[in-house]
BAMI-520035 format. One record per residue (C-alpha): residue number from 1; x, y, z. Coordinates in Angstrom, 2 decimals, always signed. Example, Ala and Ser with C-alpha at 12.3 -4.5 7.8 and 13.67 -1.06 7.14 Angstrom:
(pt 1; (+12.30; -4.50; +7.80));
(pt 2; (+13.67; -1.06; +7.14));
END
This chain:
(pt 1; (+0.00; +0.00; +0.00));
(pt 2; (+1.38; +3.34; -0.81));
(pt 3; (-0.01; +6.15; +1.80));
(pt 4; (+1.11; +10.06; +0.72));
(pt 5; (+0.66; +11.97; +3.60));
(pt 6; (+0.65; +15.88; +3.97));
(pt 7; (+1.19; +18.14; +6.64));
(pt 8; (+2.00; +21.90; +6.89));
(pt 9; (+4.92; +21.51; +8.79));
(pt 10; (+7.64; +18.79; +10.36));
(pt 11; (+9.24; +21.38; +12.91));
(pt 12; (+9.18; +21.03; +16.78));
(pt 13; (+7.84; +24.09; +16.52));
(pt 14; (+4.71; +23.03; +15.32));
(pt 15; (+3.57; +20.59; +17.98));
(pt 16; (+0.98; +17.49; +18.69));
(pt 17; (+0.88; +17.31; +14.51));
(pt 18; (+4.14; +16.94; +13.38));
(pt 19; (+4.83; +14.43; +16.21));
(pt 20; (+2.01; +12.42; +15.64));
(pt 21; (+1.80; +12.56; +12.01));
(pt 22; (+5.50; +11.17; +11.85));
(pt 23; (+5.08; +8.49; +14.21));
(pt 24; (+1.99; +7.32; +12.72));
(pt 25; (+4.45; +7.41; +9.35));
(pt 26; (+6.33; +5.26; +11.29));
(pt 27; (+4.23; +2.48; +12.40));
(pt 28; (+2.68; +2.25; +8.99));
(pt 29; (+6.44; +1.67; +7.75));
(pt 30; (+6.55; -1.10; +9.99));
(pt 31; (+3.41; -2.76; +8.89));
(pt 32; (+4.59; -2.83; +5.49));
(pt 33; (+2.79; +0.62; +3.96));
(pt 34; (+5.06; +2.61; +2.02));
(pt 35; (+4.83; +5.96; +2.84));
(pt 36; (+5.63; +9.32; +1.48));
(pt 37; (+5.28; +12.51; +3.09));
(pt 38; (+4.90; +16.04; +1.55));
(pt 39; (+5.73; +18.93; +3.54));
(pt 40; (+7.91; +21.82; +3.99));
(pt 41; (+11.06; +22.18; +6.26));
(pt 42; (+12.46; +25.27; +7.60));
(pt 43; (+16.41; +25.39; +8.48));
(pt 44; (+15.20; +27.75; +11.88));
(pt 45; (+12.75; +25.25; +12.74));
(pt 46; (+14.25; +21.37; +13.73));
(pt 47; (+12.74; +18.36; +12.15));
(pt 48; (+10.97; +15.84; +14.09));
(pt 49; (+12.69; +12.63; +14.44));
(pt 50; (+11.43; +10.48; +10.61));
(pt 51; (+11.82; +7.27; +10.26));
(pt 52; (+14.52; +5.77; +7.39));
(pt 53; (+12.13; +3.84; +5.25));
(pt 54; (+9.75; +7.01; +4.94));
(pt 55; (+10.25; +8.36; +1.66));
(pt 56; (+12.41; +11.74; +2.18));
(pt 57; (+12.01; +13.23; -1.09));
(pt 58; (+8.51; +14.34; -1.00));
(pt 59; (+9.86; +17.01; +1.11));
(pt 60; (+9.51; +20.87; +0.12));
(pt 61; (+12.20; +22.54; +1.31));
(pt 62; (+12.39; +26.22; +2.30));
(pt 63; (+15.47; +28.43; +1.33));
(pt 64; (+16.40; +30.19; +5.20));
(pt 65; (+16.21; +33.71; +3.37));
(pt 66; (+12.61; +33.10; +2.24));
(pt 67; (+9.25; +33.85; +3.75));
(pt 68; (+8.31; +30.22; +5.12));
(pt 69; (+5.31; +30.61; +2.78));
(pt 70; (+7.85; +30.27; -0.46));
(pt 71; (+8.44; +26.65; -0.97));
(pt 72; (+10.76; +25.20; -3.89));
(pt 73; (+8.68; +22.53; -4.50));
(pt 74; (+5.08; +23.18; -5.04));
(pt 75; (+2.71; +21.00; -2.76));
(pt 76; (+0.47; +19.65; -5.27));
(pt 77; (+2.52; +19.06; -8.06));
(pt 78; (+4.83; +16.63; -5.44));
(pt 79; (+1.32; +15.38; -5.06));
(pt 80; (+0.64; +14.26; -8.55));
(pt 81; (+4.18; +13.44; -9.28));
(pt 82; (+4.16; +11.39; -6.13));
(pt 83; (+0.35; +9.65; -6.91));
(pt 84; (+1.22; +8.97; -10.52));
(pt 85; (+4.53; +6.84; -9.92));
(pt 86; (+2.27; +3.92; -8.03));
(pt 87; (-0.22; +1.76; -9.23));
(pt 88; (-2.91; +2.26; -5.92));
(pt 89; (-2.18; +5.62; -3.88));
(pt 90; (-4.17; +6.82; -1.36));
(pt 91; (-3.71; +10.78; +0.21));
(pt 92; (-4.10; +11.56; +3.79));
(pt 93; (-4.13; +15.16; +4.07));
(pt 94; (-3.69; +16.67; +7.72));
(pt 95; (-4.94; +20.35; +8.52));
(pt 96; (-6.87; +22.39; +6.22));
(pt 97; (-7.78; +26.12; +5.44));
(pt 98; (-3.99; +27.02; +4.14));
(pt 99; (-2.78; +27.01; +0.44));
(pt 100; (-1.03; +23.98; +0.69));
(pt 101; (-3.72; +22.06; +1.85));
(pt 102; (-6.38; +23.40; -1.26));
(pt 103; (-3.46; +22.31; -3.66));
(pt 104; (-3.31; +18.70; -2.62));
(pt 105; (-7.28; +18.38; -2.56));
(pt 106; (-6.97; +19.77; -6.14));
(pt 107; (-3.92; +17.66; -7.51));
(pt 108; (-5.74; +14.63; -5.95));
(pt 109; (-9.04; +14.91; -7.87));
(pt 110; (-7.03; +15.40; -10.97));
(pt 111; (-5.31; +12.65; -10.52));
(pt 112; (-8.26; +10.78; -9.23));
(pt 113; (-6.28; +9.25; -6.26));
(pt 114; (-8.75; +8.87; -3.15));
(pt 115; (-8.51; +11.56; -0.18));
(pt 116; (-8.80; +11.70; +3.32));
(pt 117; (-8.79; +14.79; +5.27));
(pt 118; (-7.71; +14.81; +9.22));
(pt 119; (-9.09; +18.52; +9.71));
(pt 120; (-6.83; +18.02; +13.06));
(pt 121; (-9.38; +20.52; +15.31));
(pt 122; (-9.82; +22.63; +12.68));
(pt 123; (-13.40; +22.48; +12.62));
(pt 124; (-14.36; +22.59; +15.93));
(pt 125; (-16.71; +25.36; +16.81));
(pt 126; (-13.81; +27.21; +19.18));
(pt 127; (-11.66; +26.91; +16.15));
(pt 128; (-14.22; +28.33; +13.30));
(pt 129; (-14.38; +31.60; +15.99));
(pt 130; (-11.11; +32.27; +16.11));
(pt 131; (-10.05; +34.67; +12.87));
(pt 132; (-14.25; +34.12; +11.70));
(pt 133; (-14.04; +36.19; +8.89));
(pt 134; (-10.63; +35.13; +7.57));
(pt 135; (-12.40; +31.51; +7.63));
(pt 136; (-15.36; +32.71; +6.18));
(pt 137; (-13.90; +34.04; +3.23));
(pt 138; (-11.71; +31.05; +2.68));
(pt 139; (-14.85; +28.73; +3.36));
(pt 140; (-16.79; +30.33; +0.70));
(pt 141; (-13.62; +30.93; -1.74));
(pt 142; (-12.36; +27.60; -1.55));
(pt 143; (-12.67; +25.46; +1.51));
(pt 144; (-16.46; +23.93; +1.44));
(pt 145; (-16.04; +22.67; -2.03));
(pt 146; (-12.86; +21.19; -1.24));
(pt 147; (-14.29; +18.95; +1.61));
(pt 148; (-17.54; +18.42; +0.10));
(pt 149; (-14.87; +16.89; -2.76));
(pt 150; (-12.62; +14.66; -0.54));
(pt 151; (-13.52; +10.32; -0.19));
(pt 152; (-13.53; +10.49; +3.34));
(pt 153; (-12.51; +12.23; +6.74));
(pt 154; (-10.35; +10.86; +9.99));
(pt 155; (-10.69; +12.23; +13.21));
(pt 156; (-9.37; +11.63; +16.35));
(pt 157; (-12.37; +11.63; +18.64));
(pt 158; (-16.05; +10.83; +18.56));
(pt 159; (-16.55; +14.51; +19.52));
(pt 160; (-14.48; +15.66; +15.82));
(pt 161; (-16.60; +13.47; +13.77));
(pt 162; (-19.88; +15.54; +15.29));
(pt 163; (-18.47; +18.71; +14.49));
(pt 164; (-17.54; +17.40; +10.92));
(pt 165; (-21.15; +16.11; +10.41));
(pt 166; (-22.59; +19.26; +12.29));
(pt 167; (-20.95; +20.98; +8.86));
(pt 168; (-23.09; +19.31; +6.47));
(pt 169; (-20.51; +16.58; +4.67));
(pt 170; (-21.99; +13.13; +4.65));
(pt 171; (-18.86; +10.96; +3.90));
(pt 172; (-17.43; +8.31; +5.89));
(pt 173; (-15.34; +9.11; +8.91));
(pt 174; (-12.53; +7.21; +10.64));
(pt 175; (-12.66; +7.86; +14.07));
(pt 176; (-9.14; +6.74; +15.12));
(pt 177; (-6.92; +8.28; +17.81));
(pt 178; (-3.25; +9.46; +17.56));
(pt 179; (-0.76; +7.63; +19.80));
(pt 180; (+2.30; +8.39; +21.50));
(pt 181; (+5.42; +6.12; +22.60));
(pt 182; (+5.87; +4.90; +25.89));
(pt 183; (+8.77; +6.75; +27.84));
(pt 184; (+10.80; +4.77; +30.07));
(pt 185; (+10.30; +6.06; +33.71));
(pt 186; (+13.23; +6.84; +36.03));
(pt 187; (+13.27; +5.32; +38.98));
(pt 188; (+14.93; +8.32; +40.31));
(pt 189; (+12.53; +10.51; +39.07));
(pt 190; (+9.38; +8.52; +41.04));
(pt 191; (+11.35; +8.84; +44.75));
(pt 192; (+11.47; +12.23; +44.06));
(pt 193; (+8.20; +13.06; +43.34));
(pt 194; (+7.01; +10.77; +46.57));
(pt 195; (+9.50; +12.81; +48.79));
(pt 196; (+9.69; +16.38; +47.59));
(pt 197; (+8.08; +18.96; +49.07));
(pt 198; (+7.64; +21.21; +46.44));
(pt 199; (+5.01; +19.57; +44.03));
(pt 200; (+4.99; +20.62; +39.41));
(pt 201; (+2.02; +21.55; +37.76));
(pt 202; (+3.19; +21.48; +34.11));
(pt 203; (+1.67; +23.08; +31.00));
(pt 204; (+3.31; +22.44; +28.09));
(pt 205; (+1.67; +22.79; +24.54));
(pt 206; (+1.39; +25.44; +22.19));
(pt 207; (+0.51; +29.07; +23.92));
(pt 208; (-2.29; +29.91; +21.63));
(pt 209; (-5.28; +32.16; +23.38));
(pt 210; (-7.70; +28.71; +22.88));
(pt 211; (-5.62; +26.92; +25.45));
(pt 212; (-7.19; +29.03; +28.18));
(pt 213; (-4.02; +30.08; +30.23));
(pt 214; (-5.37; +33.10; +31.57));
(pt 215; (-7.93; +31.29; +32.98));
(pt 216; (-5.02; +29.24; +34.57));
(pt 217; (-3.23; +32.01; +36.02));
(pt 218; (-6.30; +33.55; +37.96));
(pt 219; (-7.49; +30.32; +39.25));
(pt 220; (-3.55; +29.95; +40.46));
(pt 221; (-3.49; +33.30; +42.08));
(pt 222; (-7.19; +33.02; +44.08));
(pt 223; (-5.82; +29.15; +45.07));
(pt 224; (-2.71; +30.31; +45.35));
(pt 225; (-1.61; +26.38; +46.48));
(pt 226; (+1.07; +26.10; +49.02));
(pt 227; (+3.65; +23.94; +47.87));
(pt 228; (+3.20; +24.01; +44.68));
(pt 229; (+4.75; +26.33; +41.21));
(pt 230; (+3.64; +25.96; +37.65));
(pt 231; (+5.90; +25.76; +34.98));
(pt 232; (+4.13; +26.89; +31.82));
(pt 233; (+6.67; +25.67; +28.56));
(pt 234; (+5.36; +25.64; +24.94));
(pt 235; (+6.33; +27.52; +20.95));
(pt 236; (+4.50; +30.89; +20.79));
(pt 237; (+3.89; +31.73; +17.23));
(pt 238; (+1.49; +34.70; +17.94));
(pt 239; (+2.77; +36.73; +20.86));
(pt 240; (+0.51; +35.32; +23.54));
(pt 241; (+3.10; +34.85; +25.91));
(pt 242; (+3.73; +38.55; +26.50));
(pt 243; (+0.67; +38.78; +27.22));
(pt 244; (+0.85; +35.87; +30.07));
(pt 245; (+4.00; +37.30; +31.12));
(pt 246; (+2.10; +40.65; +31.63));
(pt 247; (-0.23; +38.87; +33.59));
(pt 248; (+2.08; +36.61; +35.73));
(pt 249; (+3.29; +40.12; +36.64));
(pt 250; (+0.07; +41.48; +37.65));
(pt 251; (-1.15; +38.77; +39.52));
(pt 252; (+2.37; +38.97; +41.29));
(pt 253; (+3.11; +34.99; +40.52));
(pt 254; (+6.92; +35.39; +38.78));
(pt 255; (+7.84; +33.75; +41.89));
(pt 256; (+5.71; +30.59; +41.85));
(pt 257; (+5.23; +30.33; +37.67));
(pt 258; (+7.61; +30.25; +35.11));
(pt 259; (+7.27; +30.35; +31.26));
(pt 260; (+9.97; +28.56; +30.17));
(pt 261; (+9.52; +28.90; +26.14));
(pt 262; (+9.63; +25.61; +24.00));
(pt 263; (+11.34; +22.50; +25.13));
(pt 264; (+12.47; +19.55; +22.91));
(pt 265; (+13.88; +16.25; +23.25));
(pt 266; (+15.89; +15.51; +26.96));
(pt 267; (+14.61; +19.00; +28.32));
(pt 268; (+10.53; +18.11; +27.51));
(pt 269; (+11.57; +14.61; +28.59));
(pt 270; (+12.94; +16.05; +31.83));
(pt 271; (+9.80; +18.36; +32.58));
(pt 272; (+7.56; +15.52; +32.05));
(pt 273; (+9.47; +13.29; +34.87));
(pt 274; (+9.15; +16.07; +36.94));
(pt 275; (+5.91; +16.81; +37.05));
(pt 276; (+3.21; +16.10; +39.49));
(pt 277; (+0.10; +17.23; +37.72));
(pt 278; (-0.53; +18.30; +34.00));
(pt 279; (-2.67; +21.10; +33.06));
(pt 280; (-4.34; +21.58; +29.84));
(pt 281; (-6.88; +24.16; +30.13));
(pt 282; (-8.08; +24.41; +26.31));
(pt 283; (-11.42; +25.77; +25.13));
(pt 284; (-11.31; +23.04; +22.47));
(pt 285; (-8.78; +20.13; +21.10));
(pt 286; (-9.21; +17.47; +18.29));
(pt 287; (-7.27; +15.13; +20.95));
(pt 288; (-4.62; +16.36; +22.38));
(pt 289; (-2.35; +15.05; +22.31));
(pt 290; (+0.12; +15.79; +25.18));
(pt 291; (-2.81; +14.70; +27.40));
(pt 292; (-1.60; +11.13; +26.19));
(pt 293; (+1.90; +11.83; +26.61));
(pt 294; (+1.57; +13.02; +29.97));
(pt 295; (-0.38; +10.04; +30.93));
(pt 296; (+2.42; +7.98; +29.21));
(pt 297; (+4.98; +9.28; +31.82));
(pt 298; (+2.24; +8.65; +34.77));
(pt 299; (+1.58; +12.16; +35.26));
(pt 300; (-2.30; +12.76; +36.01));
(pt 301; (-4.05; +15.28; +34.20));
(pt 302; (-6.32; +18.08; +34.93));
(pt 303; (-8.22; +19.09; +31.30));
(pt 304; (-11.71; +19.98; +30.22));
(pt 305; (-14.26; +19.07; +28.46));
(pt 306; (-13.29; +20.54; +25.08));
(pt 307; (-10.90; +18.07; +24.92));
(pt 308; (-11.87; +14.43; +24.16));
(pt 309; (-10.64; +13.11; +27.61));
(pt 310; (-13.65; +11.72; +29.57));
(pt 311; (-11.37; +8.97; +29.98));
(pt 312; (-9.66; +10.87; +32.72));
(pt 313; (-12.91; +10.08; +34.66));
(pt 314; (-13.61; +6.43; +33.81));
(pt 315; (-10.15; +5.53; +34.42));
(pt 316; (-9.48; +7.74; +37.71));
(pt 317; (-6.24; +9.60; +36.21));
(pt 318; (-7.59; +12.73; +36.46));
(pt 319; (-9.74; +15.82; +36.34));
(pt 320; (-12.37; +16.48; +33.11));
(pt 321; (-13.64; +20.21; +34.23));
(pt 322; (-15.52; +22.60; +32.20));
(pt 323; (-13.44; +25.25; +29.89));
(pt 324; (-14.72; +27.97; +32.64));
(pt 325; (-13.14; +29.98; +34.96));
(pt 326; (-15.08; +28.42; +37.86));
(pt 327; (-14.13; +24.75; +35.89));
(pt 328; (-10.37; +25.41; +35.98));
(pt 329; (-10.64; +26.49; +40.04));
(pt 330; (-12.51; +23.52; +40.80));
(pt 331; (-10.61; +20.38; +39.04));
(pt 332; (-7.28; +22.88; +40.12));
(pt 333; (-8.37; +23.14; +44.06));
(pt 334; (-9.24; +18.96; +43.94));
(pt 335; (-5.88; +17.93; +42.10));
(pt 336; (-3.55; +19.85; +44.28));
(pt 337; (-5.38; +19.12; +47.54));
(pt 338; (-4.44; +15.63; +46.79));
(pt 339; (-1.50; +13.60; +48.43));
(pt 340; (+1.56; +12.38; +46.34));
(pt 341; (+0.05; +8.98; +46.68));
(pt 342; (-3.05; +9.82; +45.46));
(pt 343; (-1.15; +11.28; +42.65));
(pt 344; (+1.05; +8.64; +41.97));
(pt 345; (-2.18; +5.84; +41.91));
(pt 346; (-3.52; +8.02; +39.35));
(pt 347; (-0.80; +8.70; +37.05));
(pt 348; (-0.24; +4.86; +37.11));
(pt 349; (-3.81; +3.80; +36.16));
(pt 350; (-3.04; +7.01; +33.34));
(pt 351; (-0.07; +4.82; +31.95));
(pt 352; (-2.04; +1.26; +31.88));
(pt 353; (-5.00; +3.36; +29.82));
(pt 354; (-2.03; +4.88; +27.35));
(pt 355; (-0.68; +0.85; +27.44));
(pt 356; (-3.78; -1.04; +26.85));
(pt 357; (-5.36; +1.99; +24.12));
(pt 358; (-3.09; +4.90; +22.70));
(pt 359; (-0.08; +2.59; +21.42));
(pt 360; (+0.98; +3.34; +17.74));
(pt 361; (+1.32; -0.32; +16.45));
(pt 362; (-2.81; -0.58; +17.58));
(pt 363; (-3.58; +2.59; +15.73));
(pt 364; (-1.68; +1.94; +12.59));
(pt 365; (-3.83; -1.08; +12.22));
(pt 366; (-6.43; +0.42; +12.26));
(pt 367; (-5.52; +2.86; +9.78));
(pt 368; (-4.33; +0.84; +7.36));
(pt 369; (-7.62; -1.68; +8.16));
(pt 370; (-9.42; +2.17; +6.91));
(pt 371; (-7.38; +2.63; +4.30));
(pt 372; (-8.21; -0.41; +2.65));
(pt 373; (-11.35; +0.06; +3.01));
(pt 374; (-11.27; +3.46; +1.08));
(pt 375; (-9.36; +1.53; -1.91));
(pt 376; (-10.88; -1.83; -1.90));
(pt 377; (-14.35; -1.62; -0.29));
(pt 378; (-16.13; -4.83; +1.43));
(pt 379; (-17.90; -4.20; +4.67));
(pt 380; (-17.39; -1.41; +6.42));
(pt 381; (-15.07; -1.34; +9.36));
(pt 382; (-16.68; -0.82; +12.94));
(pt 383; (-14.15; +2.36; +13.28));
(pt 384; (-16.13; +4.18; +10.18));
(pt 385; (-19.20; +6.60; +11.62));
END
């Protein structure tokens, strides 16, 4: 089977989807898909980790003196080139609204290859809000007739597959969850959290006004929990984190919260172990991905319920609040009243859940068990809403 996949971006910069859309690359390499994947790299921004077997070339690269917009190799003419040198492609496309993404949906139907769109969030009715009349005019221009065109749509969560039909389309729809790999824990790292007195409330994600860190900060301040500091780490592509720093000021926190910036590889590794409790106070997420993560390192998590994660409930790992100021105080007063082994027992039943459900040999299965489907037909898999 030969899978093209498209996304925006490959830099750490760009979070949950270019680490989930290359490990996903991966475990489909593994279970014998060839894969391609068309995107664009920037020399400023590091590349996420690809596997060897994924098929390098499809890659746009940007020249470090151009806009990031100006790509030597034009995203839907890799697309065709790519889709006419196999016999059976099939096109998952991840993200939607930009240029790149109306190209491939074009160079697809001329080439006739089936498409599937992972609108990765960017449907949901937070997301539509934000920049309305931007989307508006791109919805009208371009972007309803291009999903009204595609074969079929994944999304991560029951709750994206509403949205999606809430919009009108009537195609199939994958629902089928990213993944993440499962850290190894440090033994070290475990004593400390059981003996320390200082407890870590850890945010770390994209700073982006939908992930609801004001709302953080003043639930901090009227808590203000003794014992405790939050350490707020995460790529700010807009400016938001003046703003938070402005407000960390105000609220006179700079000595209990920190904004670290972005953190790759051994330094997000390192934040994770230390943390007690992770904190994801977003309006609205596809998945969210660093909810899994988190979980994957045994950390329990405090998120609401614009994020898929009534799991957190069912599986007693954490705290599912509403994406309100009175939410965030509530699930944030309950997690750090808790002991450390109350914490721990939590975080642990969070890694069996990530174990037993959010593993990426699973989930490529399943995709390529959709995939299949899209090419082949036969009876439609139970996965398909």
């Amino acid at each position: 089977m030969d899978v093209i996949h498209t996304v925006p971006s490959l830099g750490e910069s760009g979070g949950g989807p270019p680490r989930s859309v290359s490990q996903l690359c991966a475990a489909l390499v593994t279970n014998n898909a060839k894969v391609s994947i068309v995107t664009r790299v920037d020399e400023d921004d590091p590349m996420v980790p690809l596997d060897s077997e994924i098929n390098l070339s499809a890659l746009g690269r940007v020249e470090k003196s151009l806009p990031a917009r100006i790509c030597s190799t034009d995203f839907g003419d890799r697309v065709e080139e790519l889709a006419r040198s196999v016999s059976r492609p099939i096109v998952h496309q991840h993200g939607i609204w930009l240029r790149s993404s109306h190209e491939v949906t074009s160079a697809s139907r001329k080439v006739g290859t089936p498409l599937v769109v992972a609108p990765r969030g960017m449907l949901e009715p937070w997301a539509l809000q934000h920049r309305k009349w931007k989307k508006r005019l791109a919805w009208h221009l371009y972007q309803k007739r291009d999903l009204a065109s595609v074969t079929a749509f994944h999304a991560t969560a029951q709750s994206e597959a509403e949205s999606i039909r809430r919009l009108g389309f009537k195609q199939p729809i994958a629902v089928i969850p990213n993944g993440v790999e499962l850290p190894e824990l440090k033994q070290s790292s475990v004593i400390n959290h059981q003996s320390s007195d200082t407890k870590t409330a850890l945010f770390l994600s994209r700073i982006h006004p939908k992930k609801g860190l004001p709302m953080l900060l003043d639930a901090w301040k009227r808590l203000s929990p003794e014992g405790w500091r939050l350490v707020i780490a995460g790529n700010d592509n807009e400016g938001h984190s003046i703003d938070l720093q402005e407000q960390v000021r105000a609220l006179g926190l700079q000595d209990v919260v920190e904004l670290t910036g972005p953190l790759y590889g051994s330094d997000k590794d390192t934040a994770y172990q230390n943390a007690d409790l992770f904190v994801l106070p977003s309006y609205s997420e596809n998945f969210g991905i660093v909810v899994a993560e988190a979980l994957g390192y045994g950390v329990p998590v405090l998120t609401t319920t614009g994020c898929p994660w009534q799991e957190l409930e069912m599986h007693r790992c954490g705290w599912w609040v509403d994406p309100t100021p009175r939410g965030i105080e509530a699930g944030l007063r309950a997690a750090v009243g808790c002991e450390n082994t109350v914490l721990f027992d939590m975080g642990r039943r969070g890694r069996l859940l990530v174990e037993r459900k959010y593993q990426w040999p699973g989930i490529a299965e399943r995709m390529l068990e959709f995939y299949d489907w899209v090419l082949n037909g036969g009876e439609q898999p139970e996965l398909v809403v």
